[in-house]
N, C-alpha and C positions, 0 to 999 in steps of 0.2 A: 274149059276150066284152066286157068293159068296155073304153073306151077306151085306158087303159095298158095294155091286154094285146096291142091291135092292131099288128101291125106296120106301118110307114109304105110310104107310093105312093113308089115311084119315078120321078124327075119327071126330066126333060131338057127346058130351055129356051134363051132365045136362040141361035136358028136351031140348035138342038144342041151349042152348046159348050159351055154348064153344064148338070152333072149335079147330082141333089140329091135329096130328100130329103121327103115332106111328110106334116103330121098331123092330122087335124081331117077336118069337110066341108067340102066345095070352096063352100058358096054362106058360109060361115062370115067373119066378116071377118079379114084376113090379114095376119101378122107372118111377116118376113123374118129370119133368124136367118143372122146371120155365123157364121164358123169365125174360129180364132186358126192363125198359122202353124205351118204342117206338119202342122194337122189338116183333118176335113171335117167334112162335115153329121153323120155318124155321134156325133160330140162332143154334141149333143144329143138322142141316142138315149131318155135316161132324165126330162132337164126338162119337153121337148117333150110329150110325152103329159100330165104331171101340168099342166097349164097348159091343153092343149086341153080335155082335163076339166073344168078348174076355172073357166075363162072365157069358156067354149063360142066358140073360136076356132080358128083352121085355121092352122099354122106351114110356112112352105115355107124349110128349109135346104138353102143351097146348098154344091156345094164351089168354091170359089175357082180359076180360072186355076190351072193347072198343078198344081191339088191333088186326090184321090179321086179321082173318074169324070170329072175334067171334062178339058179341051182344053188340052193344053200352046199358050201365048202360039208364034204363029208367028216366024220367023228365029232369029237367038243371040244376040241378047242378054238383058241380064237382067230381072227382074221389079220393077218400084216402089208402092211401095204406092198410089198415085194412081192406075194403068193398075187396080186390084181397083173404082175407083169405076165403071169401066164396065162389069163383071161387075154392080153394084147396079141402075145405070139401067137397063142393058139390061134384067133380069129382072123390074124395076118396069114398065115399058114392056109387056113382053111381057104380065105380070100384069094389066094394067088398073088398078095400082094409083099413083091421083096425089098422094097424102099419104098417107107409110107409116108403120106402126109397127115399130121396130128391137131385133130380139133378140139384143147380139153379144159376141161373146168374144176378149179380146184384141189380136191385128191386127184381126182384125174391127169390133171396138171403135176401134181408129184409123184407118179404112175410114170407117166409120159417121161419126166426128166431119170428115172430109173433107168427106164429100157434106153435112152436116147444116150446116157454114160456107159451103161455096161456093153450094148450091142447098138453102137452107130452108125456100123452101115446098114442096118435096119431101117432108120429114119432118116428122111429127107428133108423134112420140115416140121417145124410146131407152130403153131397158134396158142398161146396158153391165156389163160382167165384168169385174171387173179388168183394163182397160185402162179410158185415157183422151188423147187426143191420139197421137201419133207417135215413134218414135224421133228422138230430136236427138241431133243433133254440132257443137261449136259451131263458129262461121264462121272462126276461126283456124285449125282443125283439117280444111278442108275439102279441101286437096291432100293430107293424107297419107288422107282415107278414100275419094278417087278413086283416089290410087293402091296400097291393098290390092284396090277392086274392079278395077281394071284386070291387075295382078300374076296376080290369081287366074281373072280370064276369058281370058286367054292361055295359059294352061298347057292341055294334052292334055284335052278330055271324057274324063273315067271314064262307064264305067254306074251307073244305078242298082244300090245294092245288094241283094244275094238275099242268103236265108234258105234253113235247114231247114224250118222248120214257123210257126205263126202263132206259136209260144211262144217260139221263138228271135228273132224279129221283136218281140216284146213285152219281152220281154227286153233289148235295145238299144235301143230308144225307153227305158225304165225309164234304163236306168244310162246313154245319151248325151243325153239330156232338158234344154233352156236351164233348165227349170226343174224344180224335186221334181215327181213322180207317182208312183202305184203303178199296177201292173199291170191289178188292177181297174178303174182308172176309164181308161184307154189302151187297153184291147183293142179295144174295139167301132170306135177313131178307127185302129187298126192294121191291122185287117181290110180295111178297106174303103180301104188306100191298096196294099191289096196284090194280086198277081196272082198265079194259078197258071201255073207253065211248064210245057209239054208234055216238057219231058226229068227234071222232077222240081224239087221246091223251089218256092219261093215267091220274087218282087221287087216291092221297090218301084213303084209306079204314078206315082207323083210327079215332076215332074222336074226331076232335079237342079239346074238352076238357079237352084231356090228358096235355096238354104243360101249361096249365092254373097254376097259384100258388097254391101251397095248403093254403087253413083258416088256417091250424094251423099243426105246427108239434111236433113230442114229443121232451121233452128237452134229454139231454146229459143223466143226472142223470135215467129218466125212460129209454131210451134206454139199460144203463148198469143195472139196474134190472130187465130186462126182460130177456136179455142175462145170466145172472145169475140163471134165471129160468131155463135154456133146460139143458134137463139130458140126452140128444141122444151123442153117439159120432159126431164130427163133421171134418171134412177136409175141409181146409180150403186151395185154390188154389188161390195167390196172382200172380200179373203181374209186372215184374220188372221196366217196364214202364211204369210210367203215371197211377201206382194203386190211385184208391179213398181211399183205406187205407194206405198203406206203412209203413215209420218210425212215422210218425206222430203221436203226444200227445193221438188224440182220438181212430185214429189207435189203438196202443198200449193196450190202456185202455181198451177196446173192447177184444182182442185178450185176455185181463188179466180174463174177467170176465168170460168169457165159460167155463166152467168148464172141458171138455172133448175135446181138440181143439188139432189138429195136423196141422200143418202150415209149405204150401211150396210155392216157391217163382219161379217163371219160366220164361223165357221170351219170350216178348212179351206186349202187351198194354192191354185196357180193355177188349175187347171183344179177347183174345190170345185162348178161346176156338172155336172160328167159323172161326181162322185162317187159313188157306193153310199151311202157313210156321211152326204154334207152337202146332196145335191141335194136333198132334203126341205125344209133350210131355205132355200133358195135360192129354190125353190116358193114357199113363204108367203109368203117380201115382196114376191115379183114380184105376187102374187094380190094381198097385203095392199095396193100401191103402184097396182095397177089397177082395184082393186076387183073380188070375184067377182060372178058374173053368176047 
């Protein structure tokens, strides 16, 4: 059985509360692969392998707080994209690994640029997926987007929602998706956010307070001085369609402020690394960009 045919270790780290994902040999040197929100490690179900293959390296993805197998964040409030940097350290820590190399997607990807400005000799290298920086809001706008997350974490907890079957569940990921996807490349991140219930159907694993607004985000301006922090090299994988950065103003500005950025463009949509059709070419510039081994 060749390496892409293997399926991955099941891994649970820091003290149990991230669960995830890993591909490769354990003595292999090791890349840390983010998820993008409201997915998990399973999002790298089809890279992962072609990459351990090709650069004889070992991938441990994990799933993020409150996302897949891992550990809903304790009490009620919400989740911030800076509380995911201690899901990083933690498992860095646990791992033995003191300058890491970053494989990530999306939020992931604005995860990754956190820890890589605040704490840089922690990271070695990135790979990022269409993401780069954080959602901004700008600083005039700051009291009305405390008060949608506030509006919205007062009202009554719903549950997560249930399904018929994993197809019905695949199905509305498809058509309520922030971003285009098909079904094909969203199954495998569906599955594994879901649970069987003992009276029948299928729910959500995830919890809900991920979809909740955030209190507050950083403006435009702290995003690009944070970004102006990381001294890692970085590669920067954009989707020709439907990227959250592209040509655009902020796009740009972002792309301008890394210091160390190599930037390529492939097609495909957001999620073009968990695709059937494009994860192929996705493979070759990451190998091409790291040189195979």
């Amino acid at each position: 059985m060749s390496v892409v045919d293997q399926p991955p270790e099941a891994i649970t780290l820091a003290d149990g509360r991230i669960a995830g994902l890993a591909w490769g040999r354990r003595d292999a040197p090791t890349w840390l692969a983010l998820h993008g929100w409201l997915d998990n490690a399973a999002s790298f179900t089809l890279l992962a392998p072609m990459l351990v293959q090709r650069l004889d390296i070992r991938i441990v993805a994990i799933d993020f707080s409150g996302h897949g197998e891992s550990a809903w964040l304790p009490g009620k409030y919400d989740y911030a994209l800076w509380d995911y940097c201690h899901d990083v350290l933690d498992v860095l820590d646990e791992l033995g690994i003191e300058r890491a190399t970053l494989l990530a997607h999306s939020m992931g990807a604005g995860v990754s640029c956190l820890v890589a400005s605040a704490m840089p000799e922690r990271i070695e290298r990135m790979t990022l997926i269409d993401g780069l920086g954080a959602l901004t809001t700008p600083a005039e706008e700051t009291p009305q987007q405390l008060a949608r997350s506030l509006r919205v974490h007062r009202r009554l907890r719903t549950g997560s929602p249930r399904y018929a079957d994993l197809e019905s569940a695949v199905a509305a990921r498809v058509a309520g998706g922030v971003t285009k996807v098909d079904a094909d490349t969203v199954r495998p991140i569906v599955a594994r956010n879901l649970v069987v219930l003992e009276e029948g159907g299928m729910q959500l694993r995830t919890d809900p307070r991920l979809v909740r607004p955030s209190p507050v985000h950083l403006t435009s301006e702290q995003v690009t001085a944070m970004l102006g922090a990381i001294e890692c090299r970085v590669t920067l994988i954009e989707a020709a369609e439907g990227s959250i950065l592209g040509e655009s103003e902020s796009g740009k500005a972002r792309r301008a402020a890394v210091q160390h950025l190599t930037r390529h463009v492939l097609a495909g949509g957001h999620h073009l690394h968990a695709s059937p059709a494009h994860v192929q070419a996705v493979a070759e510039t990451i190998v091409g960009a790291h040189g195979s081994i």
